[in-house]
C-alpha positions in Angstrom: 8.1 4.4 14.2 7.6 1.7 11.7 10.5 -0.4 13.3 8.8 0.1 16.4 5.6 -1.1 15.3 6.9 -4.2 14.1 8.8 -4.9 17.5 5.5 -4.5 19.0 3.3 -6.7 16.3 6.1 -9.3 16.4 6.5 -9.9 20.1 2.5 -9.6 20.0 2.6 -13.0 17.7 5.4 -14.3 20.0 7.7 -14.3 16.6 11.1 -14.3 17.2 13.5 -12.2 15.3 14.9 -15.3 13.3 11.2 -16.5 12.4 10.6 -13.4 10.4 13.4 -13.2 9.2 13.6 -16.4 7.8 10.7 -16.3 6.3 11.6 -13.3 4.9 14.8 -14.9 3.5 17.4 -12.5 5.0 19.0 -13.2 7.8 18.4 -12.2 11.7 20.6 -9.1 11.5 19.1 -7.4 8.3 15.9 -8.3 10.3 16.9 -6.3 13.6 18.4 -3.5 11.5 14.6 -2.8 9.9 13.3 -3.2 13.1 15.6 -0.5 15.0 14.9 1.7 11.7 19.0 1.5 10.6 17.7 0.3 7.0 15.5 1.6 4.7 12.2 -1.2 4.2 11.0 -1.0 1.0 7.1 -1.0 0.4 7.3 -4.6 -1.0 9.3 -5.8 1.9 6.9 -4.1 4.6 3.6 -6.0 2.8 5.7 -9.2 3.5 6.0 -8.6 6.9 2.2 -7.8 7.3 1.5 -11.0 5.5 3.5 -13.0 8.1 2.6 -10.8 10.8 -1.6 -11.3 9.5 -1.8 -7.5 9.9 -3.2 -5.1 7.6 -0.7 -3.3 6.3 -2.2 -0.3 6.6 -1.5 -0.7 10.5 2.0 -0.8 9.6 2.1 2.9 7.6 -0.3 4.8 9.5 1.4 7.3 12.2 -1.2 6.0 15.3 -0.1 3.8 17.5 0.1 0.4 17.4 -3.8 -1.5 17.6 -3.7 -5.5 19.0 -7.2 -6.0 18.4 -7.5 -7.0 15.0 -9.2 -10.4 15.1 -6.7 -12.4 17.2 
């Protein structure tokens, strides 16, 4: 679910793929495997990703379904 949840925060933010990555430091295919859930994301990792994403994290490690109206 977590993968998806990114997909959907991502796409929200009109990121691309290779924008998160990037700023992540890793390249566009570690990036897609985290988002199709094929790797492990590590709890570090996942804060990044809210960071860039401007989304609580705890939106990101909660089981409910994804929430777009946090302040846009």
């Amino acid at each position: 679910m977590t993968g998806q949840k990114l997909r959907v925060y991502r796409e929200f933010r009109n990121y691309s793929q290779e924008y998160i990555a990037e700023k992540l430091g890793i390249t566009q295919n570690a990036y897609s495997r985290i988002e199709t859930n094929q790797t492990r994301i590590t709890a570090e990792r996942l804060r990044q990703i809210a960071e860039i994403l401007s989304i609580p994290l705890t939106c990101l490690m909660s089981d409910s379904e994804p929430e777009l109206n946090f302040g846009v």
